[in-house]
C-alpha positions as CSV (number, residue, x, y, z in Angstrom):
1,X,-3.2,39.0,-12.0
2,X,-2.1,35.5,-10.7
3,X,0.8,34.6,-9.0
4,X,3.5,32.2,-9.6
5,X,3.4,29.2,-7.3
6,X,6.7,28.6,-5.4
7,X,7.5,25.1,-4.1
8,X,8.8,24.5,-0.9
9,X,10.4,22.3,1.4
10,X,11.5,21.5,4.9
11,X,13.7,18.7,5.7
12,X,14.8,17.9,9.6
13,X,17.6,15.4,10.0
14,X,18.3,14.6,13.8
15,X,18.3,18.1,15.1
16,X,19.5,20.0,12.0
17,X,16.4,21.7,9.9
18,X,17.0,22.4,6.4
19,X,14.7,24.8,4.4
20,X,18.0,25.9,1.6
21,X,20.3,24.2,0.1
22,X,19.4,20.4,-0.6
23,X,19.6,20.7,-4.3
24,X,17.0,17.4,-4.8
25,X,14.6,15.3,-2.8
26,X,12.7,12.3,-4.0
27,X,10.4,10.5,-2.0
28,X,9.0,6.9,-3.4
29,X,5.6,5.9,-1.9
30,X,4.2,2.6,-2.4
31,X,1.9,-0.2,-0.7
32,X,3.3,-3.0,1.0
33,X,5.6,-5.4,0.2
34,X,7.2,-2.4,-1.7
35,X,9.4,-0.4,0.7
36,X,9.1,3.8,1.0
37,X,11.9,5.8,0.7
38,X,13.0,9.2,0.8
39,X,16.1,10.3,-1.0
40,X,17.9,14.0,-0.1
41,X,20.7,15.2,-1.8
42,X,23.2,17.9,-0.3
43,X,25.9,20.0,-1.3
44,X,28.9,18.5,-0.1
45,X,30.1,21.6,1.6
46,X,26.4,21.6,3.7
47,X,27.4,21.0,7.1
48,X,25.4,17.8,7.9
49,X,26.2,15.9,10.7
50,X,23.4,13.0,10.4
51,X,23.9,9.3,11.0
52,X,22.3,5.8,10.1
53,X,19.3,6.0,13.1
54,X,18.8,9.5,13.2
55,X,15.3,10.9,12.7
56,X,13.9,12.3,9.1
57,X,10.7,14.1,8.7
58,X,10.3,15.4,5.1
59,X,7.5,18.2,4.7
60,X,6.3,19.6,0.7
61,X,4.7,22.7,0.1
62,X,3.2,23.3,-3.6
63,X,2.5,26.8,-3.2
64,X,-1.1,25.5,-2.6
65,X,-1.2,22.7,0.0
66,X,1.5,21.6,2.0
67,X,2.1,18.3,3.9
68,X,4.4,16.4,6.1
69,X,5.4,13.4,3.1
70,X,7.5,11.2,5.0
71,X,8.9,10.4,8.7
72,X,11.4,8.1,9.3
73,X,15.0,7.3,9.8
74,X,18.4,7.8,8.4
75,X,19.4,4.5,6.5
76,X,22.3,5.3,4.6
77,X,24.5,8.5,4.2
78,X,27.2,8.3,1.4
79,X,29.7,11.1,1.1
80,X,31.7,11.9,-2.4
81,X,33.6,14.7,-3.3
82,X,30.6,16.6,-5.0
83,X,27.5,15.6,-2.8
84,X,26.1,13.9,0.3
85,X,23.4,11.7,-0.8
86,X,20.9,10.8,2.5
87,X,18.8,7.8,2.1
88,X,16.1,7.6,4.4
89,X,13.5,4.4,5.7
90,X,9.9,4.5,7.2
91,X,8.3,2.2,9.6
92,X,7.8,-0.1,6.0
93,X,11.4,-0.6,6.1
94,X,12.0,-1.4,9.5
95,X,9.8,-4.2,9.2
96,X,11.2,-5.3,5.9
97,X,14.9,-6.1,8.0
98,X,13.0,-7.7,10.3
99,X,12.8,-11.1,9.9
100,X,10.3,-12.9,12.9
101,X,9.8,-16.4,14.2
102,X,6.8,-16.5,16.0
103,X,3.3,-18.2,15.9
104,X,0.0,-16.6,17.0
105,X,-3.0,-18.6,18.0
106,X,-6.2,-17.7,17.3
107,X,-5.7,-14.3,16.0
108,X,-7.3,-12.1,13.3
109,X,-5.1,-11.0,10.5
110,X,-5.4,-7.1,12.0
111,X,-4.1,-8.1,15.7
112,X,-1.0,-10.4,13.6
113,X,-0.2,-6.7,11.7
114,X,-0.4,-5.2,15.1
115,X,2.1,-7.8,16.8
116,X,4.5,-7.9,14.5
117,X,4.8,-3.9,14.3
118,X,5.8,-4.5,17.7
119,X,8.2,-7.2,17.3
120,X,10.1,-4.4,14.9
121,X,9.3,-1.2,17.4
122,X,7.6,0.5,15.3
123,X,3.6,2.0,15.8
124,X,0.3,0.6,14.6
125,X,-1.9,2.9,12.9
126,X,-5.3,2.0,11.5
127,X,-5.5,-1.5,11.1
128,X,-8.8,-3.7,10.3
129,X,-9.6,-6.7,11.6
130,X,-9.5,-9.4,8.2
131,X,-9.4,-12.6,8.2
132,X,-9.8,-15.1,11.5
133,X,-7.0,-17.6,11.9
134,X,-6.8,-20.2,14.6
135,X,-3.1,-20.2,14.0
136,X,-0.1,-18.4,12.1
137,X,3.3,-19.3,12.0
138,X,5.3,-15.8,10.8
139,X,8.4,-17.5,9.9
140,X,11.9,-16.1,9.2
141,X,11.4,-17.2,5.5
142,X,9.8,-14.0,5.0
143,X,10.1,-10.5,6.4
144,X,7.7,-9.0,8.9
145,X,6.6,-6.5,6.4
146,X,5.7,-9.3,3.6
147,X,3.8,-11.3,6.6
148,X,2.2,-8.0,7.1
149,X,1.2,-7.4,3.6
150,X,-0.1,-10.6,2.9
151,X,-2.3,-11.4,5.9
152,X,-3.9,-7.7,5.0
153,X,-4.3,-9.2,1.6
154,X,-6.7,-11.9,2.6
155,X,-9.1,-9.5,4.0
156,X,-8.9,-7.2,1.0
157,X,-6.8,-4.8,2.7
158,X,-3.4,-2.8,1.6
159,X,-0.4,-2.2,3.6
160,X,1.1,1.1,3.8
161,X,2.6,3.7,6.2
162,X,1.3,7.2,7.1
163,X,2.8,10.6,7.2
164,X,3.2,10.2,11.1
165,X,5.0,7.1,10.2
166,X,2.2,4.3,11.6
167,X,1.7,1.3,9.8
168,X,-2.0,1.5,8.4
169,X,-3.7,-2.2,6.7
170,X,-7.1,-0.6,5.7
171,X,-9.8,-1.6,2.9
172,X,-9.7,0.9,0.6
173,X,-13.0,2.9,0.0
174,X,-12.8,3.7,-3.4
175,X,-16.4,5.0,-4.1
176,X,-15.6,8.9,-3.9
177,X,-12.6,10.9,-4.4
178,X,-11.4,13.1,-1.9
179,X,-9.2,14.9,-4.4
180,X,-9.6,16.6,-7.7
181,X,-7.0,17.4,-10.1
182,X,-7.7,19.3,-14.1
183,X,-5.9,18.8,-17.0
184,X,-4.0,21.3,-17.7
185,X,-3.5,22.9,-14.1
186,X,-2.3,20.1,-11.8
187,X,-2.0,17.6,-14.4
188,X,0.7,17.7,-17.0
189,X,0.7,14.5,-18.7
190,X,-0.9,10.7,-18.2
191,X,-0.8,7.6,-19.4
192,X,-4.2,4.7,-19.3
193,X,-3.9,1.1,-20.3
194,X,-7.2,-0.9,-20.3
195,X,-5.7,-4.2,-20.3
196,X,-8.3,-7.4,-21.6
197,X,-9.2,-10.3,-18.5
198,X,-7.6,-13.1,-19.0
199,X,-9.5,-14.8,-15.5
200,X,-13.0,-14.8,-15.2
201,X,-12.7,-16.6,-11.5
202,X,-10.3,-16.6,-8.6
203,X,-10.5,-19.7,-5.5
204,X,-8.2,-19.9,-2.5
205,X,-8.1,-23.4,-1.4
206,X,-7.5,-23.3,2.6
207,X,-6.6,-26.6,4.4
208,X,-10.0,-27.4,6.0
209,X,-13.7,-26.5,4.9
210,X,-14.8,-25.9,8.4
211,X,-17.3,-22.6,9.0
212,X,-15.5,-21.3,12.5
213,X,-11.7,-21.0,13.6
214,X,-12.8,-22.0,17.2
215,X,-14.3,-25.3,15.6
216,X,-11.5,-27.7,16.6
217,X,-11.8,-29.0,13.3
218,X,-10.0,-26.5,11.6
219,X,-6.7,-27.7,12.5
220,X,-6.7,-31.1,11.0
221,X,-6.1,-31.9,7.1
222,X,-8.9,-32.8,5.3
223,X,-9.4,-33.7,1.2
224,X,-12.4,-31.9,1.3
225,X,-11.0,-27.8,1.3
226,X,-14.7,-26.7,-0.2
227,X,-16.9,-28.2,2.3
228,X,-18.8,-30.4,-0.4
229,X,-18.6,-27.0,-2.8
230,X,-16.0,-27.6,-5.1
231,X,-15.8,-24.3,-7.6
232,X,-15.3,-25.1,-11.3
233,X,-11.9,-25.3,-12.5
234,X,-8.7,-24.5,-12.0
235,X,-8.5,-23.7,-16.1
236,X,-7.1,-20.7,-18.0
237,X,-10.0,-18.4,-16.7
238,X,-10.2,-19.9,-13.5
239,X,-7.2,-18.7,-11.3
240,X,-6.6,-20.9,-8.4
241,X,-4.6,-20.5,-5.0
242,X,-4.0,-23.2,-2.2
243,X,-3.2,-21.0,1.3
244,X,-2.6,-24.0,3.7
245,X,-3.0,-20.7,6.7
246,X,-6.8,-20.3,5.9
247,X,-8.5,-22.7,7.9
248,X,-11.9,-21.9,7.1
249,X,-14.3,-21.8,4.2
250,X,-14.9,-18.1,5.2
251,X,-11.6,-17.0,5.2
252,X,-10.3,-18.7,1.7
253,X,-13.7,-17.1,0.4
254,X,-11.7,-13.8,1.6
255,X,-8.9,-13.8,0.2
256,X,-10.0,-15.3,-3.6
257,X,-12.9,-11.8,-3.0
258,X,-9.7,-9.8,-2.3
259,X,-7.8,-11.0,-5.6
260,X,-10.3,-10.7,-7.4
261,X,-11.3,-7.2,-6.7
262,X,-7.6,-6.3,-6.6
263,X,-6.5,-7.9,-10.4
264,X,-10.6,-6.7,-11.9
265,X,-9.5,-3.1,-10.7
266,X,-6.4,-3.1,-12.2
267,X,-7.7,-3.7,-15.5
268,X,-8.0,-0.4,-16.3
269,X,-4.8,1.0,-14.6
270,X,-2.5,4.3,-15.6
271,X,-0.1,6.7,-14.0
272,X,-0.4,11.0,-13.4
273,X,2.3,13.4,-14.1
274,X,1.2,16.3,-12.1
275,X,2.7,19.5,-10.4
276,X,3.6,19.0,-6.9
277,X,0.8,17.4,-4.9
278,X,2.1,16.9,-1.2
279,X,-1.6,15.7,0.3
280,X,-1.3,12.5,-2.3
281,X,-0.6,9.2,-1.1
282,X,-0.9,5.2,-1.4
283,X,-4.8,4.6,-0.9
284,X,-5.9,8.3,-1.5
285,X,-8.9,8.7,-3.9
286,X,-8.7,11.2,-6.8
287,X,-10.7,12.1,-9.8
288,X,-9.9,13.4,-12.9
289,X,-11.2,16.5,-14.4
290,X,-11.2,18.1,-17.9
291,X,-10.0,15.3,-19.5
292,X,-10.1,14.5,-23.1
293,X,-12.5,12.0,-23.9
294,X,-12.3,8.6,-23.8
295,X,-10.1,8.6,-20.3
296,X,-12.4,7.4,-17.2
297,X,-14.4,9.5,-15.0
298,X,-14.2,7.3,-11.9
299,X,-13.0,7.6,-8.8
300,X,-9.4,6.7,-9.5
301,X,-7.5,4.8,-6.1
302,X,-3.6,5.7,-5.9
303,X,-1.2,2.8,-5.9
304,X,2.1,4.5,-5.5
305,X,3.3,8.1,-5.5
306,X,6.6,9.9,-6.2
307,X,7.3,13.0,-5.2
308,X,10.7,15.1,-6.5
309,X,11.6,18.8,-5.6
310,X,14.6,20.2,-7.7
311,X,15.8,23.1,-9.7
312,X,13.9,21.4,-12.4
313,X,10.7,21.1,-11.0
314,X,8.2,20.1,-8.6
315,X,6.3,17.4,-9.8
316,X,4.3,14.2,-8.5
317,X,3.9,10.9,-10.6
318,X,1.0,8.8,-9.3
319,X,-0.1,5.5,-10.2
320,X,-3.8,5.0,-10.2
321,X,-6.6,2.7,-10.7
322,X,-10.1,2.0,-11.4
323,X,-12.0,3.1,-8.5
324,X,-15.7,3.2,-8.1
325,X,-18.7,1.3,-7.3
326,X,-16.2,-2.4,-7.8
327,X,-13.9,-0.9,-5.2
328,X,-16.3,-0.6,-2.8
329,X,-15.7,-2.4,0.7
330,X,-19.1,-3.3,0.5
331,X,-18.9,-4.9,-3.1
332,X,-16.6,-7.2,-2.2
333,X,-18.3,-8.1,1.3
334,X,-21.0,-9.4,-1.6
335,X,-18.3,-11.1,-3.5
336,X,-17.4,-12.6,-0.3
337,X,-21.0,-13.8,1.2
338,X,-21.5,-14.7,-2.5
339,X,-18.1,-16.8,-2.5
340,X,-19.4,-18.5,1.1
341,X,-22.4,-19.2,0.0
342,X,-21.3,-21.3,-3.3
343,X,-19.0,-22.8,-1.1
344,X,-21.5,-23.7,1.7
């Protein structure tokens, strides 16, 4: 005889802990520049007493696995005469009302993700290296959080923020899943789209065609952005990018690798209805069992999550997409050394 599974939450606000009556919590997960969010609704008559600033650390059990989901702060708290509605920000959103003027000099793109987390106060996580850059201006045009996000992108990785609430700018290692979920048990309903390509080719133009960021060559202008290596196009099928920031012939050759992994994966791109899975998040690695035919069998990598508690349910919608030998880190350090060397 099995047992029903009964969902569960706990949800600490400053020093109040709540394990009854929030009648709905949603929390929004997504890579960078998206912001998360976690969204609690209250009984008006609950005696909360949080405030803008005030800690939030959101934890999901399914009746099977259970996970903190979400640490961060109080952003907003609006009262009416039937609820209190708590809005809640993560170390994603700090950095997304932070707005820096600062240049780095000779710098990778991991230690600019690293400096700029501590321009907003807020923790580094695990964070690769990327790109090499003998300068970058972060300038108040964008938020700290897009600069983040886009000088990840160049070296392929994606931003997001951890549990613990640390900002994380990793390559995602899509070769095998550490998850499973069967359709039918976890999985209640999907959704696959295998979309045509409409670009064969991707280029990033930088603003020099030097080999080294040390080479003091890389900071003057040249016509010449492909060292004597011109790729075909641009054209319909060939999609191409001038980055003025990327000096050097390696680090353009990043960033069109990086694209192009990025828009071949999501080709073949769907979302998961599923029963409460706490452990899920942006970058985790899941596979799909049982399905009917026709849906693929490949590691699938998560682009965004969404988990809701309430009277209605338990459920997590997650956005996925194809995974596999092309989302390996090491498939696109080919694509790259590939990209250098038609460049070279």
């Amino acid at each position: 005889m099995t047992s029903l599974l009964t969902p569960a939450y706990t949800v600490r606000t400053g020093s109040q802990e709540w394990t009854k009556q929030v009648l709905h919590v949603r929390v929004s997960l997504d890579a960078g520049p998206r912001v998360d969010t976690a969204w609690i609704l209250f009984p008006a008559a609950a005696p909360l007493d949080a405030a803008p600033g005030d800690e939030v650390v959101l934890s999901l059990d399914s009746g099977e696995q259970d996970d903190t989901v979400f640490t961060g702060v109080v952003d907003r708290v609006r009262r009416t005469p039937s609820v209190t509605i708590v809005t809640a920000i993560n170390a994603g959103g700090v950095l997304a009302r932070t707005r820096p003027s600062v240049t780095f000099e000779h710098i990778t793109g991991g230690d600019i993700v690293r400096q700029l987390c501590g321009e907003a106060s807020v923790d580094p996580g695990d964070i690769d290296d990327g790109v090499s850059l003998p300068y970058y201006v972060a300038d108040p045009d964008r938020t700290a959080w897009q600069h983040v996000t886009l000088v990840a992108a160049w070296g392929g990785a994606i931003a997001t923020v951890s549990s613990d609430n640390k900002v994380d700018a990793i390559v995602v290692d899509a070769q095998q899943a550490d998850l499973a979920l069967r359709y039918g048990r976890e999985i209640l309903d999907f959704a696959f789209d295998e979309d045509a390509s409409y670009v064969d080719t991707f280029a990033t133009a930088g603003e020099t065609g030097v080999g080294d960021a040390a080479d003091a060559s890389a900071l003057r202008l040249t016509s010449d952005f492909f060292a004597g290596s011109r790729p075909s196009g641009p054209g319909p099928r060939a999609s191409w990018r001038s980055v003025p920031a990327l000096r050097t012939t390696d680090a353009a050759a990043s960033a069109a690798a990086a694209r192009q992994r990025l828009y071949t994966s999501t080709r073949a791109a769907g979302r998961v209805n599923a029963f409460l899975q706490p452990k899920i998040r942006p970058g985790s690695i899941i596979e799909l069992q049982d399905m009917p035919s026709g849906i693929p069998q490949q590691p699938l990598w998560v682009r965004r999550v969404e988990h809701s508690l309430s009277a209605g349910g338990a459920t997590t919608r997650i956005d996925v997409a194809k995974g596999g030998d092309s989302f390996d880190p090491m498939a696109l350090l080919g694509s790259l050394g590939g990209a250098i060397g038609g460049l070279l």
